[in-house]
C-alpha beads as a LAMMPS data file, in Angstrom:
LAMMPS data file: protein, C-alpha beads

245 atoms
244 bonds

1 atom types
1 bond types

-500.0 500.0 xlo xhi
-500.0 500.0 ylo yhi
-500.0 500.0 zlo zhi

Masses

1 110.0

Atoms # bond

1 1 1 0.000 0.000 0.000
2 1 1 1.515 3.498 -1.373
3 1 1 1.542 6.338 1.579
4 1 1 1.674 9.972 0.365
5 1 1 4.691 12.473 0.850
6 1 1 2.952 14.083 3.886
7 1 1 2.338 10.315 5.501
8 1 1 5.526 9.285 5.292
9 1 1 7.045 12.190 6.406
10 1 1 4.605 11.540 9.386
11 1 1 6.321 8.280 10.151
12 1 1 9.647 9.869 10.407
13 1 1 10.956 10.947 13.812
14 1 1 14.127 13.397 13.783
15 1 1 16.511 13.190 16.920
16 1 1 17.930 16.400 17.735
17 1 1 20.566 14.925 19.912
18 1 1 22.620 18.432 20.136
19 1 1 23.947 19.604 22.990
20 1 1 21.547 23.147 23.250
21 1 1 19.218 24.878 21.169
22 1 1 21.716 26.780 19.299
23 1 1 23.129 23.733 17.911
24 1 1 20.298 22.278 16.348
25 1 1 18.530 25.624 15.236
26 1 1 20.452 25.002 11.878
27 1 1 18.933 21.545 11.584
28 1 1 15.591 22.847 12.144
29 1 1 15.440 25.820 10.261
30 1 1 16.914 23.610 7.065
31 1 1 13.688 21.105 7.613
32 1 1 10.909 23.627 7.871
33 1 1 7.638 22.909 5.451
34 1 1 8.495 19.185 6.573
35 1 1 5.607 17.715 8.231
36 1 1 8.143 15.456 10.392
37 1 1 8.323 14.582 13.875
38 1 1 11.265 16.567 16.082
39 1 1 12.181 14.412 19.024
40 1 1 14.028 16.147 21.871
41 1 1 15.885 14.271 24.283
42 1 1 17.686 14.537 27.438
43 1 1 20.258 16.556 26.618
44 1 1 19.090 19.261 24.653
45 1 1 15.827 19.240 27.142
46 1 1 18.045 19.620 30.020
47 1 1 20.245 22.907 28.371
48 1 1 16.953 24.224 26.148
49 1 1 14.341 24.062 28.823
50 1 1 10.459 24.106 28.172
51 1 1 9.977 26.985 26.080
52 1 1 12.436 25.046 24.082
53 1 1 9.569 22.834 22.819
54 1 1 7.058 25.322 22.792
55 1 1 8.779 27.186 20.468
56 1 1 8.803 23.967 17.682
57 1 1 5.172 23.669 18.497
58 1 1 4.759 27.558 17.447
59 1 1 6.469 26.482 14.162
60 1 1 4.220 23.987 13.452
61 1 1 6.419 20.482 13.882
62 1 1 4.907 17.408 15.638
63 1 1 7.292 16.843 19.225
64 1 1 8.021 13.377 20.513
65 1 1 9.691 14.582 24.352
66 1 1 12.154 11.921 24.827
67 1 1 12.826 12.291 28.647
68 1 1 12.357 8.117 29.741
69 1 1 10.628 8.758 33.332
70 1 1 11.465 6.007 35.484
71 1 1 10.638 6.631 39.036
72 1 1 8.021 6.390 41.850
73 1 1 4.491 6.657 40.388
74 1 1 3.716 9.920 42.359
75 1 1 6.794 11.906 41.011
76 1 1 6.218 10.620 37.141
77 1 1 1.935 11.612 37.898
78 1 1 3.680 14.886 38.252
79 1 1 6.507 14.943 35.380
80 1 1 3.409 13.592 32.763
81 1 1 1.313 16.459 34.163
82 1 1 3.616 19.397 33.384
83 1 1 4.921 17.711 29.965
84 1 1 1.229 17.406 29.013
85 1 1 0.643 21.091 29.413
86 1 1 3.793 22.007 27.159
87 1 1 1.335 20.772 24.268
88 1 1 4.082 17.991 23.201
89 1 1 2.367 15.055 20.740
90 1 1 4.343 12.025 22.444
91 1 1 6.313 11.633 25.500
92 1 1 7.791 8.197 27.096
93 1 1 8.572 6.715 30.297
94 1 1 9.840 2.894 31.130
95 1 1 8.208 -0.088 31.224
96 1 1 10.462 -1.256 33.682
97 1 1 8.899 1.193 36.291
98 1 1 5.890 -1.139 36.338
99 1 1 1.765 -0.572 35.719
100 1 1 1.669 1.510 38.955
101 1 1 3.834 3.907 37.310
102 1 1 2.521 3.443 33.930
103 1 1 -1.206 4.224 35.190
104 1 1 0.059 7.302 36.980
105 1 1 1.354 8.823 33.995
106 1 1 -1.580 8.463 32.459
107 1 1 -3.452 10.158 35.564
108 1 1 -0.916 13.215 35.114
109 1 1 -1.936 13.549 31.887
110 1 1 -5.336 13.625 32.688
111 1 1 -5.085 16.348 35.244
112 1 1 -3.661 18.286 33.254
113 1 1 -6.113 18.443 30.164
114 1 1 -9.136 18.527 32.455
115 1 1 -10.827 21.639 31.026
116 1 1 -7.400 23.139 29.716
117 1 1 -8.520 22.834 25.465
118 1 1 -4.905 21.299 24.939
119 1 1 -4.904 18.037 22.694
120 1 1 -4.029 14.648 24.499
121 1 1 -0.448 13.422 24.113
122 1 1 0.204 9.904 22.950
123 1 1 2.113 7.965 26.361
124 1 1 4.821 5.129 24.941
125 1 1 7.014 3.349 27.008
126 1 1 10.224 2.171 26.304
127 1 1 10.749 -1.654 25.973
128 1 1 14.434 -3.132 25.779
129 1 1 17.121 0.055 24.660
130 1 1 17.998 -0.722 20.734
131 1 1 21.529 -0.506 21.979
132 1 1 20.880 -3.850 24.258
133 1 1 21.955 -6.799 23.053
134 1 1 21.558 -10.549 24.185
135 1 1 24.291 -10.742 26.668
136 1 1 23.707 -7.922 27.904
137 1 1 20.154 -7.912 28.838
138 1 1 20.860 -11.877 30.303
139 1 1 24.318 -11.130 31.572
140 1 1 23.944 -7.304 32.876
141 1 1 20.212 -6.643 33.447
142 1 1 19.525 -9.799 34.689
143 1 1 16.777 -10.524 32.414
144 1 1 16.834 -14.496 31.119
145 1 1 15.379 -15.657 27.799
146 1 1 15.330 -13.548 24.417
147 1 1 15.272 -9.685 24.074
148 1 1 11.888 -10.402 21.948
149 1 1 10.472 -12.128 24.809
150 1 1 11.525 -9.479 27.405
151 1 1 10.061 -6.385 24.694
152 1 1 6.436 -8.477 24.365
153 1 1 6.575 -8.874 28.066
154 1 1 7.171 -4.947 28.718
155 1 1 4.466 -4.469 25.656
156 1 1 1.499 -6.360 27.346
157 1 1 2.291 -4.583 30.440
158 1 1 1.885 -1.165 28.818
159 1 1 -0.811 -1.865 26.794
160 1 1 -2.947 -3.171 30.062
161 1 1 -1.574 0.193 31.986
162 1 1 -3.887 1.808 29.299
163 1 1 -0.681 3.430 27.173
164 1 1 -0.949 4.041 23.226
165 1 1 2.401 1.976 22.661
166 1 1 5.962 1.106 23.090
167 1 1 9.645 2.091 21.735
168 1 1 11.089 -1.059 20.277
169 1 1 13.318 -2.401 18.116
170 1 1 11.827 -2.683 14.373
171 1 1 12.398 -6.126 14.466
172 1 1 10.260 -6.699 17.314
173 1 1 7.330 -5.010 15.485
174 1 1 5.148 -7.910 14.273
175 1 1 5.583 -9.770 17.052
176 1 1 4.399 -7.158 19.233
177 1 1 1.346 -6.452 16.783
178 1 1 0.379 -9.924 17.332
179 1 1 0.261 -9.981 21.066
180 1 1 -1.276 -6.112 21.609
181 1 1 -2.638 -5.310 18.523
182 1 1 -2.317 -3.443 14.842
183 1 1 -4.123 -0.154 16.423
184 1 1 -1.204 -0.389 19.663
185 1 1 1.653 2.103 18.529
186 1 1 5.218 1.320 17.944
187 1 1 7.785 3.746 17.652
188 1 1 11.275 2.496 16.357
189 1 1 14.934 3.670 16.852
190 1 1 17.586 1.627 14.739
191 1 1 16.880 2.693 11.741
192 1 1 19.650 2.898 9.306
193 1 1 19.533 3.985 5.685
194 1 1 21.443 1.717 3.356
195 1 1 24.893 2.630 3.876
196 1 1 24.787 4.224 6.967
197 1 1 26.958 3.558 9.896
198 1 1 25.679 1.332 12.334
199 1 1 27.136 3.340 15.424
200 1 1 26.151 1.962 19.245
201 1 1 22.848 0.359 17.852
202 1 1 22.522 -3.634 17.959
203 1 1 19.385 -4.019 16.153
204 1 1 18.934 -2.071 12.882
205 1 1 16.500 -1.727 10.212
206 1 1 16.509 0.351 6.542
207 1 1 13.490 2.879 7.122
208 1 1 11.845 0.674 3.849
209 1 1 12.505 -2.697 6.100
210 1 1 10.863 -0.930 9.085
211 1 1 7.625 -0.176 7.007
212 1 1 7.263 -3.768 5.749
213 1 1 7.546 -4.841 9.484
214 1 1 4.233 -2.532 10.371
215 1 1 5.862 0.341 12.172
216 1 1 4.004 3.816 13.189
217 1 1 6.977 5.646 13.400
218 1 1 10.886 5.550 12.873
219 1 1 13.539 7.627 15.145
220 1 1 15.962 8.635 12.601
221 1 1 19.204 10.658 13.868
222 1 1 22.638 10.910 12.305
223 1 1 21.897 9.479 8.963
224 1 1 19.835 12.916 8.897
225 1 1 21.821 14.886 11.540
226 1 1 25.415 14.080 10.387
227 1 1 24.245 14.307 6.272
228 1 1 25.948 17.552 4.669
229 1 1 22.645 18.366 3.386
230 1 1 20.155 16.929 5.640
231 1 1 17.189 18.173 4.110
232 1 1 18.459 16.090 1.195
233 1 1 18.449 13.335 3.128
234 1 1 14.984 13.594 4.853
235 1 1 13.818 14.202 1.304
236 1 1 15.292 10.588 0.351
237 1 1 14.419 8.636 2.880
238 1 1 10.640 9.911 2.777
239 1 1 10.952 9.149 -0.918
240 1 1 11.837 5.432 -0.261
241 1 1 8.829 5.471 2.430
242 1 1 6.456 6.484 -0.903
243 1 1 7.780 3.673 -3.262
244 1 1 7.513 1.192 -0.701
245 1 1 4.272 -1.085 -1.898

Bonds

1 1 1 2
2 1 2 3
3 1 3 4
4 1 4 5
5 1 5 6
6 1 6 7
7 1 7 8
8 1 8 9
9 1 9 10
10 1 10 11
11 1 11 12
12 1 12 13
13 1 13 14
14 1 14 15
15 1 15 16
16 1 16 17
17 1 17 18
18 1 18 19
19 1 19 20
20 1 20 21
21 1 21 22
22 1 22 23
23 1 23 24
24 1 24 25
25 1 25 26
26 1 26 27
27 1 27 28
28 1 28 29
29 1 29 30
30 1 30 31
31 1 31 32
32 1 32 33
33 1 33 34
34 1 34 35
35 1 35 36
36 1 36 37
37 1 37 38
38 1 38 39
39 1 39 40
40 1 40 41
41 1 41 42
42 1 42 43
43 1 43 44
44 1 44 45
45 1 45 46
46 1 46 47
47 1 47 48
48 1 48 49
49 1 49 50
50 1 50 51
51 1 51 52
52 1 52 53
53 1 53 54
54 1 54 55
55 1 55 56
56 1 56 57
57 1 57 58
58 1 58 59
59 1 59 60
60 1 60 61
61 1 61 62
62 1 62 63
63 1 63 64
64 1 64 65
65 1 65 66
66 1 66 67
67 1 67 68
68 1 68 69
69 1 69 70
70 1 70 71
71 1 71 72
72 1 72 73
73 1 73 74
74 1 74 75
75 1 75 76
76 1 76 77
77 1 77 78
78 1 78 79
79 1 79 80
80 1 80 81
81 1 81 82
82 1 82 83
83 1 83 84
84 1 84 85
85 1 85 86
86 1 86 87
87 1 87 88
88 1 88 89
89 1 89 90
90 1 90 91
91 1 91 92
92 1 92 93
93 1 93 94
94 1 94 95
95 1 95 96
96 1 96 97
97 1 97 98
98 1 98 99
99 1 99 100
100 1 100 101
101 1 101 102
102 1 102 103
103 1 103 104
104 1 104 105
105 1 105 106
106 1 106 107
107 1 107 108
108 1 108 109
109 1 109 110
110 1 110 111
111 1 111 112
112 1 112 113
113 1 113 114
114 1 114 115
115 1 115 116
116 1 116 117
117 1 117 118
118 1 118 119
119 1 119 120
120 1 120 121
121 1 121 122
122 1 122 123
123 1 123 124
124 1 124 125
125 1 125 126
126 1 126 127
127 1 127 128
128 1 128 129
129 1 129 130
130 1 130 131
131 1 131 132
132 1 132 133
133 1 133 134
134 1 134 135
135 1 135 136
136 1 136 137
137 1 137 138
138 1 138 139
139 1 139 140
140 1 140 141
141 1 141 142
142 1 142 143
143 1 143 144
144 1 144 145
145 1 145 146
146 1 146 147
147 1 147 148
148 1 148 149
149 1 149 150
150 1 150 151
151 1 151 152
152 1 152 153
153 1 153 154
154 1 154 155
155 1 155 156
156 1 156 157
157 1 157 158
158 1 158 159
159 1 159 160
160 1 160 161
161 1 161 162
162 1 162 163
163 1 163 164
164 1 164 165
165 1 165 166
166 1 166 167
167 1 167 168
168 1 168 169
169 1 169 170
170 1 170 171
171 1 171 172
172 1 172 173
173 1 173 174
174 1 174 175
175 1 175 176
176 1 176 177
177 1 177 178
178 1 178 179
179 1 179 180
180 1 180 181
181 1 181 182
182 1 182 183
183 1 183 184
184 1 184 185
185 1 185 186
186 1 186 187
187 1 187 188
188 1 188 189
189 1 189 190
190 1 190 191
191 1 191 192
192 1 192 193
193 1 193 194
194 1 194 195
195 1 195 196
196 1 196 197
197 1 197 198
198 1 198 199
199 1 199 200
200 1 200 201
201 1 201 202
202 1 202 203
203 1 203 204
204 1 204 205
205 1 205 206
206 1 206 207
207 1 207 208
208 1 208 209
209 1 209 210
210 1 210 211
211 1 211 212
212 1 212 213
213 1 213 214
214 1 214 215
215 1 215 216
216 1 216 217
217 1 217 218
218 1 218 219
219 1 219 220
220 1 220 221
221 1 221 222
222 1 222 223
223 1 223 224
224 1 224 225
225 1 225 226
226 1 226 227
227 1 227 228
228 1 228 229
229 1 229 230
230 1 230 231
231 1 231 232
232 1 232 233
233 1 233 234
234 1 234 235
235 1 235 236
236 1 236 237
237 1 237 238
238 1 238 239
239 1 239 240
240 1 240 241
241 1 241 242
242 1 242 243
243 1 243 244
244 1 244 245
């Protein structure tokens, strides 16, 4: 099934991992018009602050927050709360904190739209890291059997904690559509153009691969990031998202 230019730009998710706003005002200047997803992690959410993402919502982009809460249920209730009233379109937290902590995010972010006209953020939760592989989830986490097994666990968990999806691996995509659902979201770093350095991830995908497998949406950074022209390269990847059938 074809997906238009504005679709598949849709799908795409670009990381800003720079180290303040300055840095990757270049970046997001050179993409404007492009109906993509901006993600914002730690780092440039620590040094750029709130107003930060308000100001990429004011210029129109779609904002995945990036921030992985993992803590006591009471303290992420309260981070969800004041991320949903930045007006982001996704924000995460871990699985690993458990469906207390899951659910409580989700009560944040009802608090905080309760009569306040702002549109409701989609909640994810991260699975397994794309950077973990085998040995270390058994020999480091502490987690036996497969990485596949531990990311369906996580993904039941989330879905019954009443959250719209999980970050995964793209190869863990069907399986996790079979156990939670084709309407349960999966967002998916590891995604490598043809040719492009593999870098600290483990489990990789080409953004055409990651399609086939059923993903919603595909972090992309330094294959866009790094590129000397990386409107160019959002251009061409969003291009091979179109011909995909």
């Amino acid at each position: 099934m074809k997906i238009t230019k504005e679709q598949a730009a849709g799908r795409i998710m670009v990381a800003l991992d720079y180290p303040d706003a300055e840095a990757a005002e270049r970046l997001i200047t050179e993409l404007q018009g492009i109906p993509c997803y901006l993600k914002v992690g730690m780092q440039l959410f620590y040094t750029a602050g709130p107003s930060f993402v308000s100001s990429l919502k004011d210029r129109g982009y779609y904002v995945f927050l990036d921030v992985k809460m993992h803590d006591i249920p009471n303290t992420v209730k309260g981070g969800a709360n004041s991320i949903t009233k930045l007006g982001v379109d996704m924000f995460n937290v871990h699985a690993a904190g458990g469906s207390a902590m899951m659910e409580a995010a989700m009560e944040g972010v009802d608090m905080a739209l309760s009569g306040s006209g702002l549109n409701r953020p989609a909640v994810i939760a991260v699975t397994q890291l794309t950077s973990t592989s085998q040995a270390t989830l058994n020999e480091q986490i502490g987690i036996s059997g497969s990485v596949e097994a531990a990311v369906i666990r996580y993904a039941e968990l989330t879905k019954k904690a009443g959250l719209a999806g999980v970050v995964a691996s793209p190869s863990e995509v069907e399986a996790i559509k079979a156990a939670c659902g084709s309407a349960f979201k999966t967002v998916t770093p590891g995604i490598r153009p043809a040719g492009s350095a593999v870098n600290d991830q483990s489990r990789i995908m080409t953004p055409g691969e990651a399609l086939r497998q059923g993903t919603d949406y595909m972090v992309i950074g330094r294959p866009i990031t790094a590129a000397a022209n990386p409107r160019s390269a959002l251009e061409s990847i969003i291009e091979e998202l179109i011909s995909y059938e």
